[in-house]
C-alpha positions in Angstrom: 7.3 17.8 -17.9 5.4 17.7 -21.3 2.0 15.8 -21.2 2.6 12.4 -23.3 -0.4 12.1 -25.5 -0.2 7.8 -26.3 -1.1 6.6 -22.8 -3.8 4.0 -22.8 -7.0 4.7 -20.5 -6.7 2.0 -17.4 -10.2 0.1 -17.3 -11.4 -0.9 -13.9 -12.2 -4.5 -14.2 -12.8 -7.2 -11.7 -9.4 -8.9 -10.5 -8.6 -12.2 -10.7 -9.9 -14.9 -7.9 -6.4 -15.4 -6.0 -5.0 -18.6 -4.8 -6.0 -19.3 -1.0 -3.3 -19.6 1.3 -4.0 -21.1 4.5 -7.8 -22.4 6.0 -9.4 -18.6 6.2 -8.6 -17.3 2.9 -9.8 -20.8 1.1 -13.1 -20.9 3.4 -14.0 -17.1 2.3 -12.4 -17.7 -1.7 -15.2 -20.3 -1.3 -18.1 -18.9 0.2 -17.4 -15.9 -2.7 -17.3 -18.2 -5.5 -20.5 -20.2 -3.5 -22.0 -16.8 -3.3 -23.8 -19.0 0.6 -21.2 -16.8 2.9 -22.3 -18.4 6.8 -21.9 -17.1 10.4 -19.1 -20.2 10.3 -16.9 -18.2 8.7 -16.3 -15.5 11.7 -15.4 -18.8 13.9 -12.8 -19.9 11.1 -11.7 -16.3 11.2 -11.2 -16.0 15.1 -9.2 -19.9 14.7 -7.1 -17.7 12.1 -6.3 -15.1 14.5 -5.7 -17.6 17.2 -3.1 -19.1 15.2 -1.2 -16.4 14.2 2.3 -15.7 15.3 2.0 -12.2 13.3 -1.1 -10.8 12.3 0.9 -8.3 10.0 3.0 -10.6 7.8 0.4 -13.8 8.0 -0.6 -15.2 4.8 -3.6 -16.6 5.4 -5.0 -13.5 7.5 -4.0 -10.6 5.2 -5.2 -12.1 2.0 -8.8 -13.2 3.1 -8.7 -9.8 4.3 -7.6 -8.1 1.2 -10.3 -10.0 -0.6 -12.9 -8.9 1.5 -12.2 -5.1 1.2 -11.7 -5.6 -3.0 -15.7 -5.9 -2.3 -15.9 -2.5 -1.6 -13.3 -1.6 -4.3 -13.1 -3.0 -8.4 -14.9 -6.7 -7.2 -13.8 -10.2 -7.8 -14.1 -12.0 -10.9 -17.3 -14.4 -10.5 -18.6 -12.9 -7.4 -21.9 -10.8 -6.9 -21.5 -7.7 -5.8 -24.4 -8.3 -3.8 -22.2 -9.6 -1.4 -20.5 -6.8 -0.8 -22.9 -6.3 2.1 -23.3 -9.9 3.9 -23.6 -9.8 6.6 -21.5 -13.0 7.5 -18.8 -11.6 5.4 -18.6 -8.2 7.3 -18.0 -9.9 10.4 -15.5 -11.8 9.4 -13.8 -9.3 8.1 -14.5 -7.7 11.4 -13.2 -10.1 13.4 -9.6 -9.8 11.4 -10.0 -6.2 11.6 -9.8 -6.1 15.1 -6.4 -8.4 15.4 -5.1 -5.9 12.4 -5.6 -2.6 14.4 -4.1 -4.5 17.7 -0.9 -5.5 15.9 -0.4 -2.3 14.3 -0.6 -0.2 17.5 1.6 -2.8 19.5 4.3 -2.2 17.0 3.5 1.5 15.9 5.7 3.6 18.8 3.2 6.3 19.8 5.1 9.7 18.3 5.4 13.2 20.6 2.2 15.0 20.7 2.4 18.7 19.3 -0.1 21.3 20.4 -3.8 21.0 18.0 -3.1 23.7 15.9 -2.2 23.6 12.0 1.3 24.7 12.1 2.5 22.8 15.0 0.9 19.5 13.7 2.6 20.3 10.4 5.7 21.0 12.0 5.1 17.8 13.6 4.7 15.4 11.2 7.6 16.9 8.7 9.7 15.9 11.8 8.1 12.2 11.9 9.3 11.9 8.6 12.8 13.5 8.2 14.8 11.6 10.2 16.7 9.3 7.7 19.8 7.0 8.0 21.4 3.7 6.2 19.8 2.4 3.1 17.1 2.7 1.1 15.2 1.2 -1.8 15.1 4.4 -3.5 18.8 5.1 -3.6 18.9 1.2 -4.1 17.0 1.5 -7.3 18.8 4.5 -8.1 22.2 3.1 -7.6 22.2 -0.8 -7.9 18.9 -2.1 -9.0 19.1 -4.4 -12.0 16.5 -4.7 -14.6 15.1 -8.1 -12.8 14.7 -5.7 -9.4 13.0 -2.8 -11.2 10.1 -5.1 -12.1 9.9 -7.2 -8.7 9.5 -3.2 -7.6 7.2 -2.7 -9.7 5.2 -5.5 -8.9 4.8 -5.4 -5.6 3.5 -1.8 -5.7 0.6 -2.8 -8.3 -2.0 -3.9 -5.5 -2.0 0.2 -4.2 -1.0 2.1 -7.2 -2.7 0.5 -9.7 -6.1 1.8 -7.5 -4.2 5.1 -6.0 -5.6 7.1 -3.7 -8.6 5.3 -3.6 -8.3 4.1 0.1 -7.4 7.3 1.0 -10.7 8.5 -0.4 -12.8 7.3 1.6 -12.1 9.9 4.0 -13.6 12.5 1.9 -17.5 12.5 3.1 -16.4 11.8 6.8 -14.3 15.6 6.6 -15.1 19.1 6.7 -14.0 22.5 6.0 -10.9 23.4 5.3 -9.5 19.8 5.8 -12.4 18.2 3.1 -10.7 20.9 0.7 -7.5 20.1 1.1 -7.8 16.5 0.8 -10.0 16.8 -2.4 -7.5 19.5 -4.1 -4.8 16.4 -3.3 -7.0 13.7 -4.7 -7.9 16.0 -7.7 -4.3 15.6 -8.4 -4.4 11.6 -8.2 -7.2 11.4 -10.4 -5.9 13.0 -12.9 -7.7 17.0 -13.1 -10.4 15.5 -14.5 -8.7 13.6 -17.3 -8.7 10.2 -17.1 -4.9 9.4 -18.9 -3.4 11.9 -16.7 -5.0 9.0 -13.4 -1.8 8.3 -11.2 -3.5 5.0 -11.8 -3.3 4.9 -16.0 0.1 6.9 -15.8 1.5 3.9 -13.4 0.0 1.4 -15.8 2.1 3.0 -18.6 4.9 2.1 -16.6 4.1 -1.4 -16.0 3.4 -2.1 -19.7 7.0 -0.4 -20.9 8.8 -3.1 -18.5 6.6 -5.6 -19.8 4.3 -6.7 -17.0 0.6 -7.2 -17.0 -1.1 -3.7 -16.2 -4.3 -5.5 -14.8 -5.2 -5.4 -11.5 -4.6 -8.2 -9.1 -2.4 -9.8 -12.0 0.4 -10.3 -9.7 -1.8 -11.1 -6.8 -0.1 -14.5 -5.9 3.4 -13.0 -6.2 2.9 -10.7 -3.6 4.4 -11.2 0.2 2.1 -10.6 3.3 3.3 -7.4 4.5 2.8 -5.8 1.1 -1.0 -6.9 1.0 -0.8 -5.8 5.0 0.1 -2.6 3.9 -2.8 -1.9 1.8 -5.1 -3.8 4.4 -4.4 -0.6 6.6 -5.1 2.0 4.5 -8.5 0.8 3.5 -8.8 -0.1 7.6 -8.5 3.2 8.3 -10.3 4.7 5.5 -13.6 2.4 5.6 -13.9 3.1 9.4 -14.9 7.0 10.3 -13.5 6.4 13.6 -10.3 6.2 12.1 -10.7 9.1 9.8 -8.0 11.1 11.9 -5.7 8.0 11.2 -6.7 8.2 7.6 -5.9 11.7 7.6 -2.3 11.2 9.3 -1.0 8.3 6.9 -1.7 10.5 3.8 0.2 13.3 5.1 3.7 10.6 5.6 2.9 9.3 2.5 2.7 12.6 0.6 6.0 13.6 2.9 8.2 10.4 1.8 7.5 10.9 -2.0 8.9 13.6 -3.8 12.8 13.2 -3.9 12.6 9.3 -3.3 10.3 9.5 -6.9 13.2 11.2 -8.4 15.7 8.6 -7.5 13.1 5.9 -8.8 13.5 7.9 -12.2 17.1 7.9 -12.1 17.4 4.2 -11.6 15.1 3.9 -14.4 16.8 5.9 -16.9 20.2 4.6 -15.4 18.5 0.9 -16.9 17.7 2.1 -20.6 14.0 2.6 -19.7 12.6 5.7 -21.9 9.5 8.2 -20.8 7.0 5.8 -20.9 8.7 4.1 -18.0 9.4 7.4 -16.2 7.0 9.5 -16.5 4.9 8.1 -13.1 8.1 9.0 -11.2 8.7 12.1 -12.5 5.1 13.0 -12.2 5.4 12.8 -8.4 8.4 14.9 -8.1 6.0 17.9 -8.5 3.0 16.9 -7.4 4.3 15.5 -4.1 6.3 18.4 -3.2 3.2 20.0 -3.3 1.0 17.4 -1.5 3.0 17.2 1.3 2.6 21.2 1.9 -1.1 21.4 1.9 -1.3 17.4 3.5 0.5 18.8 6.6 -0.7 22.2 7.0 -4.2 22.2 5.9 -5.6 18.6 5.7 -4.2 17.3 9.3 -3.3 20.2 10.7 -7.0 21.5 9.8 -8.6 18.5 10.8 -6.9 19.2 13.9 -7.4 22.7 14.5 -11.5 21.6 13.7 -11.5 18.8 16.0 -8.6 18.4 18.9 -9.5 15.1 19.7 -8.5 13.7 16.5 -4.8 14.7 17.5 -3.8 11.4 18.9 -5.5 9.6 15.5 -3.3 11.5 13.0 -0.2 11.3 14.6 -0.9 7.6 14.9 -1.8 7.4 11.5 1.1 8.8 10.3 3.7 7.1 12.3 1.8 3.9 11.1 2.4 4.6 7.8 6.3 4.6 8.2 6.5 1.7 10.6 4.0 -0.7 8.1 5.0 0.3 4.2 8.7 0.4 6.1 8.1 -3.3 6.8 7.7 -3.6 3.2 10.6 -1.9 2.4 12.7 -4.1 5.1 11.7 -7.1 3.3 12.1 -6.0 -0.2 15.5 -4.6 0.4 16.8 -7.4 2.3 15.6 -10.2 0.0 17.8 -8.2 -2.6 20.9 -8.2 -0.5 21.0 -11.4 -0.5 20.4 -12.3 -3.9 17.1 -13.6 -3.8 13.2 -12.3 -5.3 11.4 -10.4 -3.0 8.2 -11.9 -3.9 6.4 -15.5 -3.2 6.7 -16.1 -7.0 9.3 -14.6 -8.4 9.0 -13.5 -12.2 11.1 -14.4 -15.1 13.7 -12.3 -15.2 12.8 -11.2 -19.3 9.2 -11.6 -19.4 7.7 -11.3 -16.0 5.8 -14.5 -16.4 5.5 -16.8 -13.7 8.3 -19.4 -12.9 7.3 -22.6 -10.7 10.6 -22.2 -7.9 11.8 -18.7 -6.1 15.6 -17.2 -6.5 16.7 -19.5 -3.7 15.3 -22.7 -5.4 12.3 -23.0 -2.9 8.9 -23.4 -4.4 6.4 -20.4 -3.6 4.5 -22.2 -1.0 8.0 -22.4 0.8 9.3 -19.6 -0.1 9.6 -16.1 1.8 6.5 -14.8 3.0 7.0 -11.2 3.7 8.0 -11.3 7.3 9.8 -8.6 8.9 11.3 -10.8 10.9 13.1 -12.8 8.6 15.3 -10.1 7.7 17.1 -9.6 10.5 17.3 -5.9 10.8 16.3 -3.7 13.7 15.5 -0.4 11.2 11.6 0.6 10.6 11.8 2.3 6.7 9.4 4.9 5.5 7.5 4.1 2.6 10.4 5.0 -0.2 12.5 2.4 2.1 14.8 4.9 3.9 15.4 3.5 7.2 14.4 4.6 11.0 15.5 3.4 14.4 12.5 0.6 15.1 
């Protein structure tokens, strides 16, 4: 498609301090805004995980977590990035890290193992992620989405996108070879070639700005339910953690598999709502770009990594079938919150000028409202990350 010359260059700033929501997240929003972390906060952390009925779609867990990897990404508002290295923060985060990784593999079903070569782990993962059946957010935005629904789905992909491909960065330095190449000729894409308005990142803040949302990140922090901040919370797991760089590896190849044609039904359901090329453009970006990610993601990244390193085999297959079990949690929620007529989000947004209102679509206030839990929805499908649903 033609370059569009007027977008606006996204500036990295520090995101807003979010509103705590449950005993961990309010002892660690403290000790940041204290700037005196303490070795109390891993035993407040390990209550936390006590606690829990579901590490994945907890509150409290995933947003104390969240805050403590933004250390390592744009920052916090009022905090010293000194702190990005405490240690009394790093092991709290350490000790929710460890109840993160467990829930994921007891829900994550453990996919067939190919033979370590490139092609056969290819082969492999494009059949992880073609199986499709029932709905899916894509064809729902495509089809039925209203203008109220394309911005709830648009906000609750601003905590990734408005950073994208960062978590899947990290990888870089911990690769070699052929596999370093290919995942730097993806994240070349990403970042734009080299110019900065072309940044996956600027071009989705384009978007947010034509349906008349705030293109800062973190705005929408508060809004957003668990599993969507849980989501994220993985990727920068496995991306921080070079133990888990096969993981790392393994998600990026689902996510670049899941994002071509589901990209071009986000477009039509766009268009289909009177948004222009501004609004579009992200979508239709990906349409290309992904259909050529997924190519060199499965064949020379993980299937490279592979080849280099058999041992990582297990890791990338995991990885990957992570991704579509966790962002398909996300999906599950979002798309059942719309079938029955209510916001996806904690705090839903007014429907004309995506500012805050004080009660959700069902009347509840946000602290009552739904929290992002898969559970709730009643559905026995696991969706990849466009939504399109899989036998759980």
């Amino acid at each position: 498609m033609a370059v569009l010359d007027a977008a606006e260059v996204l500036t990295q700033t520090p995101m807003p301090m979010p509103e705590p929501r449950g005993p961990l997240s309010a002892a660690v929003l403290a000790a940041l805004t204290s700037g005196t972390p303490d070795a109390a906060l891993r035993d407040t952390a390990a209550d936390a995980v006590a606690r829990s009925q579901d590490v994945l779609t907890d509150d409290d867990l995933q947003l104390a977590l969240f805050v403590l990897y933004e250390l390592h990404y744009g920052g916090i508002a009022g905090v010293d990035d000194s702190l990005e290295w405490d240690v009394d923060l790093l092991g709290t985060r350490a000790v929710v890290e460890a109840a993160l990784e467990a829930a994921v593999r007891a829900v994550v079903p453990v996919p067939e193992r190919p033979e370590p070569t490139a092609e056969a782990v290819s082969a492999a993962l494009f059949a992880l992620t073609a199986a499709d059946s029932g709905p899916s957010v894509s064809r729902w935005v495509a089809r039925k989405a209203d203008r109220a629904q394309i911005r709830e789905f648009l906000v609750q992909r601003t905590v990734y996108t408005l950073k994208e491909a960062d978590p899947h960065s990290w990888a870089i330095p911990r690769l070699s070879g052929r596999a370093k190449a290919a995942l730097v000729e993806i994240q070349s894409d990403e970042y734009g070639g080299g110019r900065p308005k072309r940044m996956h990142s600027a071009i989705f803040a384009r978007t947010l700005r034509a349906a008349g949302l705030d293109d800062s990140y973190g705005a929408y922090i508060d809004h957003l339910p668990s599993i969507t901040i849980g989501a994220l919370n993985m990727m920068s797991m496995f991306g921080l953690h070079r133990r888990l760089r096969g993981a790392i590896v393994g998600h990026l190849a689902a996510f670049e598999m899941t994002s071509s044609i589901p990209s071009k039904l986000y477009g039509d359901g766009f268009r289909r709502n009177g948004f222009d090329e501004d609004a579009t453009w992200y979508f239709d970006e990906h349409v290309e770009a992904d259909a050529v990610h997924e190519q060199i993601a499965g064949r020379d990244l993980a299937g490279g990594l592979v080849e280099a390193d058999p041992t990582l085999l297990d890791d990338v297959m995991f990885g990957a079938a992570a991704c579509l079990v966790v962002e398909g949690m996300a999906g599950t929620q979002l798309l059942s919150s719309w079938e029955q007529g209510r916001s996806s989000l904690r705090l839903p947004l007014d429907e004309e000028t995506g500012a805050d209102r004080e009660t959700g679509a069902d009347g509840e206030t946000a602290a009552d409202g739904d929290t992002g839990s898969a559970g709730d929805a009643g559905v026995t499908t696991i969706m990849t990350p466009d939504g399109a649903a899989r036998v759980a």
